[in-house]
N, C-alpha and C positions, 0 to 999 in steps of 0.2 A: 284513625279514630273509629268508635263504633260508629255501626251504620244507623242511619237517622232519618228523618222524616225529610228533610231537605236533600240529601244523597238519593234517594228512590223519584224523586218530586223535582227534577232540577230543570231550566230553560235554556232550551239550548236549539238548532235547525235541525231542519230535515236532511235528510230522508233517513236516517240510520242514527242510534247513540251508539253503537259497538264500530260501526263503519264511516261513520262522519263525524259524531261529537269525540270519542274516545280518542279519533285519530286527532283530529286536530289541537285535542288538550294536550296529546303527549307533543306534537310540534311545538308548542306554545311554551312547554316546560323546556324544552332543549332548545328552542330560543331566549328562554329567561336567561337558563344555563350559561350559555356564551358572555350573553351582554354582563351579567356578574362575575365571572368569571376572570376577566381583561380579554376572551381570545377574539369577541367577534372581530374585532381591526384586523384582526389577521388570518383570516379567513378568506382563502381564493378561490375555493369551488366545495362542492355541496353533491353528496350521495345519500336517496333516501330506497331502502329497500324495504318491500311489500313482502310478508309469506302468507302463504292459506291462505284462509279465506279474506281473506284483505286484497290480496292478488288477485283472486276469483273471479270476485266480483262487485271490485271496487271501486269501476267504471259505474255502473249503475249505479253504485248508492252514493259517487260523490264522497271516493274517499281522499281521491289526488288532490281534487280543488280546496277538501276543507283540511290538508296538509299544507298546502302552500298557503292558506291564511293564517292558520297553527305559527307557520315559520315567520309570518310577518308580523308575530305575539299578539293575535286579534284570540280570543276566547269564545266559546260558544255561546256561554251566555250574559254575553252582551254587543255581542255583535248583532245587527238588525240585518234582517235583507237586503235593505236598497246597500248597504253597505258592502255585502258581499259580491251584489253585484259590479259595483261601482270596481272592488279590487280585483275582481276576478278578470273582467273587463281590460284593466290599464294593463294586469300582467300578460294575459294574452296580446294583446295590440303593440309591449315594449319586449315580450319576451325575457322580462327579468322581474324577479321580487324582492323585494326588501328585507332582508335577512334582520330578523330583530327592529323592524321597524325603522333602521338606518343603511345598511350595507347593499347594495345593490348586487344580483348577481344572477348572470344568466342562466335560468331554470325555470321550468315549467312541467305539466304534464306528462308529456314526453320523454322527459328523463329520469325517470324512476322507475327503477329495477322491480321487476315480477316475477316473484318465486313463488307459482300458486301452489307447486307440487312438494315444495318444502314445508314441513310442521313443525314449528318450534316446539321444544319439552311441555314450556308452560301453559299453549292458549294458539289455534288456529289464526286468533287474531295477532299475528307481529309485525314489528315494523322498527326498523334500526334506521338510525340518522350518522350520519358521519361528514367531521367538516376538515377540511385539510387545507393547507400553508400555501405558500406558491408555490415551494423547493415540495412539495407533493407528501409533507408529514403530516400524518392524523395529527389535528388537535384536539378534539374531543369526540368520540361518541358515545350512544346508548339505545338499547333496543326496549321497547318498552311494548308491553300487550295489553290490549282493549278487549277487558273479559267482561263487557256488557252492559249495557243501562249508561255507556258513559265513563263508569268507573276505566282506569289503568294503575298499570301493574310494570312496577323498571323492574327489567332481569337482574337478576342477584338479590333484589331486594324482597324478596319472597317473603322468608322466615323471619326477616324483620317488619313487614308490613302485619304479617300476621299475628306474630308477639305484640306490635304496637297494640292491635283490634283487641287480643285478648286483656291485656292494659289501661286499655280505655274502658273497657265492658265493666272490670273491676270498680271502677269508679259513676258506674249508673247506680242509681239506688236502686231499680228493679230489672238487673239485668236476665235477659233471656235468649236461648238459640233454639229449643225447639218450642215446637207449641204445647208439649208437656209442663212442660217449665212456665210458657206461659200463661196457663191455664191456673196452675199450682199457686203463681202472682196474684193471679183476678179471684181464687178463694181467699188467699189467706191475707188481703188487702181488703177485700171488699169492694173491690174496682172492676169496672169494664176493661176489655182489651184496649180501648183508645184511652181509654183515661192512665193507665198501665204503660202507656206510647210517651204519654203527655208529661207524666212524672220526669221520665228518663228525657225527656228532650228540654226539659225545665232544668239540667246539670249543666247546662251549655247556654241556654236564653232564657231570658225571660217571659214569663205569660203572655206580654204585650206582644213580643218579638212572634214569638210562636204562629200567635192569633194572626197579627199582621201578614205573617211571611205565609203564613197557609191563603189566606186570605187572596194576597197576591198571586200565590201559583195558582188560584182558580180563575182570578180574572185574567190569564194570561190563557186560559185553555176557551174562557168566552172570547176574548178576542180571536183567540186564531179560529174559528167558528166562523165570528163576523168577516173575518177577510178572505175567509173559505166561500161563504156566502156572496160573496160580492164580484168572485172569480169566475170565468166561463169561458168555453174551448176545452182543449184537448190538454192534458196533463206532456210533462216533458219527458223524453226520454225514447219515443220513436215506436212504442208500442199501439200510440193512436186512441189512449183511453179518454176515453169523454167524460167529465167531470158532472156528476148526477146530483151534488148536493143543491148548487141552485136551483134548478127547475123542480127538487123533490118539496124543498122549501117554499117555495112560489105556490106551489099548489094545496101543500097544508096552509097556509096562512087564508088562501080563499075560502078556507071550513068555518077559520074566524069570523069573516064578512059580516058584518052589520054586530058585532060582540066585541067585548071588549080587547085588545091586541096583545091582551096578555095570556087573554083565555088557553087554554087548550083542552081538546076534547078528549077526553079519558078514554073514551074507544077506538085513538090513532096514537096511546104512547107508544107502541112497538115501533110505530111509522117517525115518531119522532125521535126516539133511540137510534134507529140505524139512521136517522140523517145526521146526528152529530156526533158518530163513529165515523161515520164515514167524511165529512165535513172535515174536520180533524185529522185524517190520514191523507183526505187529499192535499190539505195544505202540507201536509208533511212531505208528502210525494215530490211537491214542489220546491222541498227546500225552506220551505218556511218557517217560521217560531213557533216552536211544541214546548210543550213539556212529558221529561221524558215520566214514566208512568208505567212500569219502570222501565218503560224503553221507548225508543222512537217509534220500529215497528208495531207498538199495541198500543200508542198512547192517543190512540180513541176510545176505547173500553171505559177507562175511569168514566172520563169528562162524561159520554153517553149514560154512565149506570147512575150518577151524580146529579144530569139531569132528571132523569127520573126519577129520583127521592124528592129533589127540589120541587118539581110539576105535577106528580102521579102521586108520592106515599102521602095515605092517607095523613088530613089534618093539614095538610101544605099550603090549600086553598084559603085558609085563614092564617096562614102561618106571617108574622111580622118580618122585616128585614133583620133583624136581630135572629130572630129564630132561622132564619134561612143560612146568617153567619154560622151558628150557633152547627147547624146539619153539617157545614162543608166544611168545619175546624174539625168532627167528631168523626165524621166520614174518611176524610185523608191520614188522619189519625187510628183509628182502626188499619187499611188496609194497609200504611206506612209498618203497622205490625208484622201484619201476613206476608208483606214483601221481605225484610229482616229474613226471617224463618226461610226462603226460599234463594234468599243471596248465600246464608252462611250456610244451609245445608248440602244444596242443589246449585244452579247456575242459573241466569236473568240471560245467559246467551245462547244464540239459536246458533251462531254458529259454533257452541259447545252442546247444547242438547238439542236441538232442532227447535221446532217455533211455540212448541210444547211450554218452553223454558221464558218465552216472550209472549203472546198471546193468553196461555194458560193462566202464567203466575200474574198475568191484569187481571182476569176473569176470577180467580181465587180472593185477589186484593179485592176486588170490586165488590163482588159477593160476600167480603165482611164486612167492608163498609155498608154497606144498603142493609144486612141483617145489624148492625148496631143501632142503625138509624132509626130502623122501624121497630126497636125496641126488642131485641135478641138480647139473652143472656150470655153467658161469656160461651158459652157452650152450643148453644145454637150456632153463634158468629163464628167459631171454628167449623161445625158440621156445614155450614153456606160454603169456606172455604175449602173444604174437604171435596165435597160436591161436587165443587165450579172447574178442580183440576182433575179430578179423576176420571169427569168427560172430555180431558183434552190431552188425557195421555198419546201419547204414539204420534201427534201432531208435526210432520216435516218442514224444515224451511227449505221450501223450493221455488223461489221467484223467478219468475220469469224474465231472460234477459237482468237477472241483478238487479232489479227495478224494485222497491219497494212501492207496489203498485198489484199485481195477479198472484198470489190470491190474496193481500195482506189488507186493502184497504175495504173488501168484504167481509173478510174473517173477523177485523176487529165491531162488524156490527154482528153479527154469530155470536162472537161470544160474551157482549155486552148481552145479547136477551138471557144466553145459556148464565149467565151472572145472578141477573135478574130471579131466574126461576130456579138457580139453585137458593138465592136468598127463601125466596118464599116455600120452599119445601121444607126448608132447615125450623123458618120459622111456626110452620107447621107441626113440628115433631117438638119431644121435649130434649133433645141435644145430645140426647143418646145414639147413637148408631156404633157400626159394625166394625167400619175403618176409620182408623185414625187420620187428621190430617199431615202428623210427621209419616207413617209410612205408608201414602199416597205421595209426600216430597221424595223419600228415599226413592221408591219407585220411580219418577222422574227423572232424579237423575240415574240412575242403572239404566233407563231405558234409553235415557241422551246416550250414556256409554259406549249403550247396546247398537244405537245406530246407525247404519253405512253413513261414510261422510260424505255421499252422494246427496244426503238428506240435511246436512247441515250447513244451509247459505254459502254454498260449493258452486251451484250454477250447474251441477253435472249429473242431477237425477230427476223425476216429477216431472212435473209440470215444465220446468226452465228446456226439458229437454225432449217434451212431447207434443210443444204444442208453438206453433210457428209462430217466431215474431214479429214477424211484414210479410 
């Protein structure tokens, strides 16, 4: 299917959508597989192998565990966390999982194969399942890759996935792949880029649907906020990071004292921007319910530049709940554009273009939304997205310990402000400038191409490998 506003925008756990959610949708699919199929009954052991970057550094982000929940047909988004906990728990403590939800069989963490030094043709991200008989006969398997934001990709199925996209595209009324194209849409329509979004996502749902379901993915980025808020200690995973959003929140809220609790002071949004970047990544750090945006590692960026249209752009202060809907349908909708342009051109994964490709393309998305919102023409909202990634070219992913944690749950309040003040430059100017924002994507990706795969979610260059973990 074309890519869509719910595809960029989906709900799913931490700490990774390329290394947690991706993996465990493809378990999920190769345990539907069996259970349809007739083989799981006959099924008496179970090989899952990891290549690249999945191997790498896949301890960290929580690739094994959200495989062996994938294999128990639990789905990302909708699986809760106490849930995760609960099954991650029993499998640990019996040593065996539920293959499909029924089949018990002894496996765990432990037993799955690491091939960090092996790259598949398709995608650093791979990972093959295989299940076998008692008398030791494959009965099924499939290698499938998680090329980012969540999305996956079965080997073989390449050129058919791809004919499918261009297939469905046919069938949008206003379809588009670069921002040429869709620039060319919003003259000769007379439409905004969001409104341009909105069209093409009305081929599949309804208005109501649309509204609703956007609707929902923003109160799902304030809750994980509130239960970021409410968390305190040291984040998991061994590196000892102490979690800064509560005590940074405690302390804005006493600027409100004796004011209304809704108020906020217009001379602390930057301070309240990076606490719900940051907010936001630490739940995610934890494992918690994100939404991806377009990925796990950036999906504080949106939420953060979103709140600041909602509390900061001008006119918000008297704005009704209607109108504040009205902001977060138009807003997710715009940047749903910009992201499109950056999946079909370029890559959403860092460990295909480094964090450039995650990071960046939030802070482009982000940057259109906010330039639509405060009233950009279709031409400025590309120039804010132009902006937002041409200051984040050359960007490495190199976490620390595999941790989606040093540098990524600061970066995403970086480049929610760098969002921010690309919007308001863009909208300063009349939407004219120098570079285009298709070949600031092109350059993105050449430059992912271009770079050592020491720098891409490898664990083996940067920061992961200069600076001590205990």
């Amino acid at each position: 299917m074309a890519v869509g506003v719910f595809d960029l925008f989906s709900i799913g756990i931490g700490p990774s959508s390329s290394h947690t959610v991706g993996p465990m949708r493809a378990a999920a699919v190769f345990a539907a597989e069996l259970k349809a199929s007739g083989v799981l009954e006959h099924v008496a052991s179970l090989r899952v192998d990891l290549y690249g970057s999945l191997a790498a550094t896949g301890h960290g982000h929580g690739t094994m565990t959200a495989i062996l929940l994938g294999l128990e047909g639990f789905h990302p988004e909708l699986i809760l966390p106490e849930e995760v906990e609960e099954r991650l728990a029993t499998i640990a403590e019996t040593g065996k999982l539920h293959l499909a939800g029924s089949v018990p069989l002894p496996y765990g963490v432990k037993d799955m194969v690491l091939r960090p030094l092996t790259i598949l043709p398709r995608h650093t991200n791979g990972l093959t399942f295989t299940v076998s008989g008692a008398d030791g006969e494959i009965l099924h398997t499939a290698t499938f890759f998680s090329v980012g934001g969540g999305f996956i990709v079965r080997e073989g199925e390449e050129d058919a996935a791809l004919q499918e996209l261009d297939e469905s595209k046919k069938e949008l009324p206003l379809p588009f792949r670069t921002a040429a194209e869709l620039l060319g849409r919003c003259q000769s329509k007379g439409l905004s880029i969001g409104e341009i979004m909105f069209v093409n996502e009305r081929a599949s749902r309804t208005e109501a649907e649309i509204r609703e379901g956007l609707l929902h993915i923003y109160s799902v980025m304030e809750g994980c906020v509130e239960v970021s808020l409410k968390r305190e200690g040291l984040l998991p995973g061994g590196l000892k990071v102490r979690r800064r959003a509560p005590d940074w929140h405690e302390r804005l809220m006493k600027e409100t004292r004796g004011q209304d609790p809704d108020f906020r002071d217009p001379k602390y949004w930057q301070e309240w921007v990076n606490l719900i970047a940051l907010a936001v990544n630490e739940e995610n750090a934890s494992g918690g319910r994100v939404v991806t945006a377009p990925t796990n590692g950036a999906a504080g960026i949106i939420p953060a530049v979103l709140y600041y249209a909602l509390h900061f752009a001008p006119g918000m202060d008297k704005a009704t709940q209607e109108d504040r809907d009205d902001v977060v349908v138009k807003f997710l909708l715009t940047a749903a554009a910009i992201g499109v342009l950056y999946k079909e051109q370029a890559s959403i994964s860092g460990a295909e273009v480094g964090c450039q490709g995650e990071v960046g393309s939030a802070s482009s998305m982000a940057a259109a939304g906010l330039a639509e919102v405060m009233g950009g023409t279709p031409q400025q909202v590309e120039n804010a997205a132009e902006i937002a990634m041409e200051h984040n070219l050359g960007l490495t992913c190199d976490p620390i310990g595999g941790l989606v944690q040093i540098p990524c749950i600061e970066r995403n309040a970086i480049a929610a402000a760098k969002a921010i003040n690309a919007a308001k430059m863009a909208l300063w100017g009349d939407g004219s400038h120098r570079v285009s924002l298709d070949e600031v994507i092109v350059t993105m990706r050449e430059t992912g191409r271009d770079m050592s795969s020491k720098y891409k979610e490898t664990a083996m260059g940067g920061l992961a490998v200069n600076v001590v973990e205990c």
